[in-house]
N, C-alpha and C positions, 0 to 999 in steps of 0.2 A: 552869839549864834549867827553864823550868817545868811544875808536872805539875797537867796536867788532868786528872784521872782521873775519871769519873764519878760519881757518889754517888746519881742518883735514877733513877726507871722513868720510863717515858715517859705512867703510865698515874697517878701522882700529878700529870704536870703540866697533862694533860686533863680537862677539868670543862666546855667547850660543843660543844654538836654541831655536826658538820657537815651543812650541808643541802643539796639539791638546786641553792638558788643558787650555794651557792660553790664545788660541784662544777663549776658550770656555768663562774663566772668563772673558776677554778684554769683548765680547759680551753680559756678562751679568751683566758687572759692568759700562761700560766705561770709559772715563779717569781719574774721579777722585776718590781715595782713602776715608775710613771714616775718616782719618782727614783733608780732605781737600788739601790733597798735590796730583798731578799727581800718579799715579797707575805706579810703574817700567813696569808690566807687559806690560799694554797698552803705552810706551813710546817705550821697545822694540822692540811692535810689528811693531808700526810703521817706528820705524830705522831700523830695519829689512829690514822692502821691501824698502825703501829709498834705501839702501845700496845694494840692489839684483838689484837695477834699475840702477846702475853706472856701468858704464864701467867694461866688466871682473865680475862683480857683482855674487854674488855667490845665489842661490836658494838653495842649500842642507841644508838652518838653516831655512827651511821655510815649512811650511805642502805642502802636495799634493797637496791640491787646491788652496792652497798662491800664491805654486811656480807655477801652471797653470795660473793661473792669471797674472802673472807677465811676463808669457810667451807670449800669449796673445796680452796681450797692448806692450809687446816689436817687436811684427809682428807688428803690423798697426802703431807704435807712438813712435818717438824720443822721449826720457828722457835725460834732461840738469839742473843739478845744476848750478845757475847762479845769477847775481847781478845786478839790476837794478836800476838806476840811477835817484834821486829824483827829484823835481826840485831844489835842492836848493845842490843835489851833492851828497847828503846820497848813502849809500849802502843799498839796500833791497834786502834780501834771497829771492830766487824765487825759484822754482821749476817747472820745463814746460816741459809740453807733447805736442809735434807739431804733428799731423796730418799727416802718410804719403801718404793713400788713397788717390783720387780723389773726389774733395768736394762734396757738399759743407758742412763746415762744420763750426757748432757756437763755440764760444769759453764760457767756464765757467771761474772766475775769483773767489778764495777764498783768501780772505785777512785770515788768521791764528786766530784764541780764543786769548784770554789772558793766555798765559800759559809761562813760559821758557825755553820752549819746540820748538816754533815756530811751521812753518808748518809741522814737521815731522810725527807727530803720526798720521797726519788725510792721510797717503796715501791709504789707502785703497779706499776710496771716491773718490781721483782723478783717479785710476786705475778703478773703476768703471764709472766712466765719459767717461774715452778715449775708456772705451767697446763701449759707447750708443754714440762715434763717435763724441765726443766735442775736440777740441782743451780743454788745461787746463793751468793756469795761479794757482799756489799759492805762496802766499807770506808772510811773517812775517813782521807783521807792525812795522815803525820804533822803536829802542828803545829796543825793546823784544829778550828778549833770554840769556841765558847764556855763556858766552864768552868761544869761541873755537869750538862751534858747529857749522857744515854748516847754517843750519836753524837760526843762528841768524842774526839779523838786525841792522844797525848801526845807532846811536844817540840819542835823547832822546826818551819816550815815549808822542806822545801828545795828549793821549785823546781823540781818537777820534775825534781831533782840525780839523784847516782849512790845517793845515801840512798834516793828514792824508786824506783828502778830496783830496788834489793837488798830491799827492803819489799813489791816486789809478787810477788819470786820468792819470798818467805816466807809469801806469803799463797798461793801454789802450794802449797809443800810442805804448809802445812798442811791445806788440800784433798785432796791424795795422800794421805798419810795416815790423816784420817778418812772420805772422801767415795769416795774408788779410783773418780773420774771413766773417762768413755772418751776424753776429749775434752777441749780445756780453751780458752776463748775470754774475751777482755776486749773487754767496749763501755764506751766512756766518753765524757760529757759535758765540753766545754771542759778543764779542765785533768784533768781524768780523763780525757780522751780523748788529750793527750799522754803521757799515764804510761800511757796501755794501749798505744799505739806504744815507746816505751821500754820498756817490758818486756819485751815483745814480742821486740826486738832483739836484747835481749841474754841472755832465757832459751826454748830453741830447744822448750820445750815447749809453750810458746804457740799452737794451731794454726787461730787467726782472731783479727783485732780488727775491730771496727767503732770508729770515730772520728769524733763530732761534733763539729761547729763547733770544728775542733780547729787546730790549728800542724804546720806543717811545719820552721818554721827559727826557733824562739824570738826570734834575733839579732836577721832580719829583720823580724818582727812587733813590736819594741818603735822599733828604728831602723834608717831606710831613707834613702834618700836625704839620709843628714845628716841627717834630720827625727828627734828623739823621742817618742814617740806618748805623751806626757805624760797625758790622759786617761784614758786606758786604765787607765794604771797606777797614777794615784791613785782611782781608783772599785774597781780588784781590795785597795787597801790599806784600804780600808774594810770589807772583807769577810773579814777570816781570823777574826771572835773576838777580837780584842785588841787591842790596842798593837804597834808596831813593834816595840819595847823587847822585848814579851812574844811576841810569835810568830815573831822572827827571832834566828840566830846572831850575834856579832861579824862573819863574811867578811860574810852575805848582808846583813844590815844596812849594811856599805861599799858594797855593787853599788849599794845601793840609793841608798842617800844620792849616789853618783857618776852615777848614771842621771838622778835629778832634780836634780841641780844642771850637769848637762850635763860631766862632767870625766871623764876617763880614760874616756874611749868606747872605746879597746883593749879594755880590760879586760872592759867591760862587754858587748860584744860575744863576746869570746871564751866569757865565762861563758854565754852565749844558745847560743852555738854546740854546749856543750856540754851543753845540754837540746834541743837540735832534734832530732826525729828524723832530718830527712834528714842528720842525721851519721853514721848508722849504717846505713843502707839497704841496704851491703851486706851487714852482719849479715839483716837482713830479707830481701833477695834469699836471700841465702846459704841461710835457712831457708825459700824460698818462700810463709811468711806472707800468705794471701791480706788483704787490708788494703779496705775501705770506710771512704772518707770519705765528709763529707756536710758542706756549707757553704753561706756565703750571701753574693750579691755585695753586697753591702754592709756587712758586714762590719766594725764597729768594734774590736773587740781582735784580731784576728789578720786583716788582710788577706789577698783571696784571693789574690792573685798567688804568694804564697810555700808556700802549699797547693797550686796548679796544678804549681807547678816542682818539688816532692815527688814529689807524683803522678808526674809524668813520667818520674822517673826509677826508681820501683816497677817492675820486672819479673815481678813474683808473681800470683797473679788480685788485680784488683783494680778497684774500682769510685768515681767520683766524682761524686756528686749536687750539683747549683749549684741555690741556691733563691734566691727573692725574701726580702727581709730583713734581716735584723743575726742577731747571736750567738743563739743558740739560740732564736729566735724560732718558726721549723721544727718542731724535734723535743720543745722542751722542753715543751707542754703533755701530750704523750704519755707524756710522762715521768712527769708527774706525776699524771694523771685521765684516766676514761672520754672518748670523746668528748660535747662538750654537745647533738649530736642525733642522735637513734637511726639505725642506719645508716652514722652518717658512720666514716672511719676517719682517724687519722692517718697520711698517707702514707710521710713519711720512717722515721716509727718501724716500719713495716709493711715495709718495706725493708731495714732495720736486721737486725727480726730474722729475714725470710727469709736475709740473708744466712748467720747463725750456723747458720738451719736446715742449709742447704745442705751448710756447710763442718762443723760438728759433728756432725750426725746422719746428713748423707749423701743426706737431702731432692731430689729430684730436681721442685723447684718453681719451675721457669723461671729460676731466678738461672745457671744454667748458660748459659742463652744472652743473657743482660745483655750489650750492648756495653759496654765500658768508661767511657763517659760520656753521663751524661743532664744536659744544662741547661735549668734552666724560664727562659722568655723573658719578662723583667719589664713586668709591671704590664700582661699581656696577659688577664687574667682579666677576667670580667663580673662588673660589682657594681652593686647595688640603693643609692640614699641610705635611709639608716637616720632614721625620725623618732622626737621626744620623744616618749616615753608619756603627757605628761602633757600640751604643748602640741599633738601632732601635727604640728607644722611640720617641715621637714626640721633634720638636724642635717649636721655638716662630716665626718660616719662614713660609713664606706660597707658592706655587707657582699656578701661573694664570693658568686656567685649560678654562675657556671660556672669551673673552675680553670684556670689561667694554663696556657699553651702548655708541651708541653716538649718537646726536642728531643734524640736520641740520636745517640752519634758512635764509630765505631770506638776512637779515641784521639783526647787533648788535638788533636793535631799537625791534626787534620782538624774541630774548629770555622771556623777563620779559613780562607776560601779562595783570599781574597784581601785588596789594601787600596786605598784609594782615596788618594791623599795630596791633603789639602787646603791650600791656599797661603795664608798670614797674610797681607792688603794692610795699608797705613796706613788706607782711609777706605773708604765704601761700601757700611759694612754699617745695623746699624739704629739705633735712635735717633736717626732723622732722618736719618740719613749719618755721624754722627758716630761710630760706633763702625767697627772695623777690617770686614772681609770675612774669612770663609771660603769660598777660592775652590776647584773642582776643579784641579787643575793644569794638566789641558788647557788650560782657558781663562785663566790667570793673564798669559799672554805671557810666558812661563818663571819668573813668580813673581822678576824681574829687578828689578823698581821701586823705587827708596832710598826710604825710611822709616823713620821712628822715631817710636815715640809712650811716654809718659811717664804714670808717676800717682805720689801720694802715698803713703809705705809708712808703713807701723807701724800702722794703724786697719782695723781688719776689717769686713764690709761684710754684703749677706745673701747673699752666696753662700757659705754654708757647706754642710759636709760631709752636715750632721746638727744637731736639736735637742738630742738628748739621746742617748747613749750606751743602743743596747736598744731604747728607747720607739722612736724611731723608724721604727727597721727593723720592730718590732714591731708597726707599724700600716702599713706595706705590706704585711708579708706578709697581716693580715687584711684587704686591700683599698682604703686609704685612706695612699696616700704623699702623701709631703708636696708641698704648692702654693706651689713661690715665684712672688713678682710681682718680673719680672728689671725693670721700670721702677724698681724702688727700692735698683736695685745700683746704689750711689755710685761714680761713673765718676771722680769727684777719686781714689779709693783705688783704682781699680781699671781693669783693662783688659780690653776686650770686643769680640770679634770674633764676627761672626752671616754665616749663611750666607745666601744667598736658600731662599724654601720650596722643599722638595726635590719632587720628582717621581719617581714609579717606571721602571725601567729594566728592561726587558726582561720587565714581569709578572710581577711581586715578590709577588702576592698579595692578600690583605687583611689589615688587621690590625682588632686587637679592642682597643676599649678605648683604642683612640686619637682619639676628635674632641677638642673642647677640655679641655686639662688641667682644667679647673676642674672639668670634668664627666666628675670618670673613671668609666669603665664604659661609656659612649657609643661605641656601634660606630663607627667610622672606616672608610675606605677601603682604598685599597692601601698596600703598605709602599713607602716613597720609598728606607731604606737599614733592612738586615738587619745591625745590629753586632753583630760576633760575634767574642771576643776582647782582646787588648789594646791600645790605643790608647797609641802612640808622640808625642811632641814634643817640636821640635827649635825652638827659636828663639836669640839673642845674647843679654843682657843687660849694660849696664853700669850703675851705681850712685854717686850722690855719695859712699858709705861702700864702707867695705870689704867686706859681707856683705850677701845680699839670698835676702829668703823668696819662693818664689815656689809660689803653691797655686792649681793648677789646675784647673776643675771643666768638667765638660761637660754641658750641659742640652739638654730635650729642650724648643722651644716652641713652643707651640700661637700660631693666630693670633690669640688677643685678652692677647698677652703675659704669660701665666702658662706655667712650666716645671714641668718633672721631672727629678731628678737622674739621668745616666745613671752617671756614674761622677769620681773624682778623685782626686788622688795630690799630695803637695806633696812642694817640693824648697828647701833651704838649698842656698845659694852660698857661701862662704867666701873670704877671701886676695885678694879683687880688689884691685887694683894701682889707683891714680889714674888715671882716663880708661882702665882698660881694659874692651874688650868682649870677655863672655868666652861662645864657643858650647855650649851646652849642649843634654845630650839626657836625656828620664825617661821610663817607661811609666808611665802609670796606671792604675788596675785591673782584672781584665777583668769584659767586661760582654755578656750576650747582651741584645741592646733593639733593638725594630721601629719606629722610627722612622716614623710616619706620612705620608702623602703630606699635601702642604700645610705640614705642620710644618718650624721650622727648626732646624739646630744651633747653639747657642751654645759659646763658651768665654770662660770668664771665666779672668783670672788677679789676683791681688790679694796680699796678704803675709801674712797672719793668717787662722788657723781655731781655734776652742777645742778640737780635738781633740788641737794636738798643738804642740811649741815650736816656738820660731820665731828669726831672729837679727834680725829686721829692728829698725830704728832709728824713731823717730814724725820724722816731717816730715823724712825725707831723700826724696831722688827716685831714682824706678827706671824706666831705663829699655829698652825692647825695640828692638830694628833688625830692618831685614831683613838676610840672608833666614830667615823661620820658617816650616813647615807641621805638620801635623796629618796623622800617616797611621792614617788609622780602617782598621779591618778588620771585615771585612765576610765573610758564611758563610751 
């Protein structure tokens, strides 16, 4: 087992300041870098005030209102680096702010993200807790961290296992104990936010979590559809602090090695299953745990479909916020810094922790009358093109100038109000005629017409998912999603059906943000289709091999043929027989997007995305028959 234990402050290992810029970038990037690794900036910012809150602790490397802040919470609230004891003997990094006013007062408990970083970079968060009079509890869950830092944790990583379940009920007790809470609530970030759900579950003293950009069904969010979501999970193995070898057990290092080589999917399944929360739900009903999610359809480590179906089945108060984006793109600059212009606030983090008000202190601050779901409507925001400071010219950045739509709903059950089904033909759509049609059904002539059309499998083409894991999402949500040009989707690899431009129906509205994709922010018209929810398809497929990948994407295009991703989901085939055609059906992910009038929809389907494995074979042939449609839903 290897033992991390600490050995230095945080205040020997700071020596530059932080300035007003990198306050500003921390806030406008959050913790992760474009390739995926922690952002220096945002790891300083938060050993920074880490190390301003020790003993002696110095504020002159810290802005004016850093080191106010820090002032602050050092009047009402002890700050202690400290170790807290598993059940089974580990060390857990903790971090705590005790309370010195006169109660009463709830406590918040953040088990730490996935990062090697542990809990350090999120202090900004817990300094904002101890303002709004919470005791505070953070901790790095077992395993994490890079060795020699306070903030890491000792022993293996388990996944979110029943270790980390039994680990956060001990970081309860220890709270009772010293702290004699009124209250007791866990918010947690991506994998902190599955261990505050699991806790939750199974220790009934829990009595709120808030959960970001979090999982509902572990199983589901690494493999779905036969698909293994292979990225994902080699970008979180670069992130514990170590070596496989060093931060996992003999089992979890089997899952793992079985996960990426594609073998014993039972197994590895079962073991997902048994980090899902929605395994336990009705422990969680049972205790009526009021439970806030908060997510984003775009979503690359945990897809939203499997947090919707969660959701759904929560009985307790509970609330789900859908944002434009990827993995903590949303909530994480909150996390981590003030906002970078006076005024502004972050919304989901404002959200977050009214919730806790509410349910912890009793707060009667509108969260009482929260419908149970709000979705913001992608890429409906106004935004300004951002130019160079130094050339003036415009650059390919955009910045949000009025915030995206958002739309509240009793429950899940009442986004979708309906669906349209659209009919796959063989010919008629665009690229001259040459790609397939998306046709209404009405007009298909019962969608009867034989056809089959064919492409090249095994070479991926530019209809992918995403460029990069994060970055992506990351520059939607700040107003500047990505621009394919669907002219240079390779029609040899891939197949493409397009609608005719759509037209609004019955005075849909306007939408914002929709003329030409190239030119997002560009007021548009009416909305031609309101999608709202999960989009279903259903087509044949047979194959020269015995397995075929099939990844689906759905674009939104403007008329000078550049698109927008609205959503996609891929699906493995397996076991096909010689010359069989075998029907198949998959949802891909849900999606609220206003499709503009004039604009068309696209679906590409092709074999390869870098997000995730695949079975497909290079230069066999796949191909599609009728009958296939497309039932969009619409709200």
């Amino acid at each position: 087992m290897p033992d991390d234990t600490t050995h230095t402050t945080f205040s020997s290992l700071i020596t530059e300041a932080v300035t007003e810029a990198d306050v500003a970038h921390v806030a406008a990037r959050g913790l992760w870098a474009p390739d995926g690794t922690a952002d220096p900036d945002a790891v300083r910012l938060g050993q920074t005030l880490a190390a301003a809150m020790e003993p002696e602790g110095r504020t002159d490397l810290l802005t004016d209102e850093l080191a106010e802040l820090v002032g602050q919470v050092r009047g009402i609230a002890l700050p202690l680096v400290t170790t807290i004891e598993a059940h089974d003997g580990i060390g857990l990094s903790a971090f705590t702010l005790r309370q010195l006013t006169p109660g009463p007062h709830p406590l918040v408990v953040l088990p730490a993200g996935w990062s090697p970083f542990g809990w350090a970079p999120f202090l900004y968060a817990y300094l904002t807790l101890a303002l709004k009079g919470y005791h505070v509890i953070a901790y790095t869950p077992r395993g994490l961290g890079l060795k020699g830092l306070p903030s890491t944790s000792q022993g293996f990583i388990d996944v979110a296992g029943p270790n980390d379940w039994a680990d956060g009920s001990a970081v309860v007790d220890y709270a009772v104990e010293r702290f004699g809470p009124t209250a007791i609530g866990f918010l947690g970030e991506s994998y902190g936010s599955g261990i505050s759900q699991l806790v939750a579950a199974h220790d009934e003293r829990v009595a709120a979590v808030v959960a970001l950009s979090t999982w509902g069904d572990l199983a589901t969010a690494l493999h779905d559809n036969g698909v293994r979501h292979l990225a994902a999970v080699n970008a979180l193995l670069g992130l514990t602090g170590g070596t496989v070898e060093e931060k996992f057990d003999a089992r979890n290092r089997a899952i793992l090695a079985a996960f990426l080589n594609g073998q014993d999917m039972d197994r590895v399944v079962a073991w997902g299953k048994l980090r899902a929360p929605r395994s336990y739900l009705d422990r969680t009903n049972d205790h009526g745990t009021p439970t806030f999610l908060s997510h984003t359809w775009h979503e690359s480590l945990f897809p939203a479909n499997q947090v919707v179906e969660s959701f759904e089945a929560l009985t307790v108060p509970k609330r789900l916020n859908m944002w434009i984006g990827d993995h903590a793109a949303p909530e994480g600059p909150g996390l981590l810094a003030p906002p970078a212009r006076p005024g502004d606030v972050n919304l989901p983090m404002q959200e977050a922790y009214a919730w806790l008000d509410h349910h912890l202190k009793g707060e009667r601050n509108g969260v009482e009358d929260w419908p149970a779901v709000s979705n913001q409507v992608m890429f409906t925001y106004r935004t300004v093109r951002l130019r160079d400071p130094e050339t003036g010219r415009p650059t390919a950045e955009h910045q949000i100038v009025e915030p995206a739509l958002r739309e509240s709903r009793a429950r899940w059950s009442d986004v979708t109000t309906g669906t349209e089904p659209l009919v796959l033909t063989g010919g008629g759509g665009g690229a001259g005629g040459a790609d397939g049609g998306l046709v209404p059904e009405r007009d298909a002539d019962g969608g009867g017409t034989a056809w089959q059309r064919s492409f090249i499998a095994g070479v991926d083409t530019a209809a992918t998912a995403m460029d990069r894991i994060m970055e992506t999402g990351r520059k939607e949500w700040a107003g500047s999603p990505k621009i394919y040009d669907t002219r240079k989707i390779d029609r040899t690899h891939a197949l493409v059906w397009t609608s005719d431009p759509l037209t609004s129906a019955g005075g849909a509205g306007s939408a914002r943000g929709a003329g030409s994709v190239s030119g997002a922010g560009s007021v548009g018209g009416a909305v031609a289709r309101r999608i709202r929810g999960i989009p279903v398809l259903r087509l044949t497929v047979r194959s020269t091999t015995h397995a075929v990948s099939l990844f689906a994407h759905l674009f939104d295009v403007a008329q000078d043929e550049t698109a927008r991703i609205i959503t996609h989901e891929p699906l493995n085939v397996e076991g096909l027989g010689p010359g069989e055609a075998r029907e198949v059906e998959w949802r891909l992910q849900a999606a609220a997007y206003d499709l503009a009038e004039g604009h068309r929809l696209m679906l590409v389907i092709d074999s390869k995305d870098p997000l995730y494995g695949d079975v497909s074979e290079v230069w066999t042939q796949t191909v599609v028959v009728a009958p296939a449609r497309l039932e969009l839903p619409l709200g």
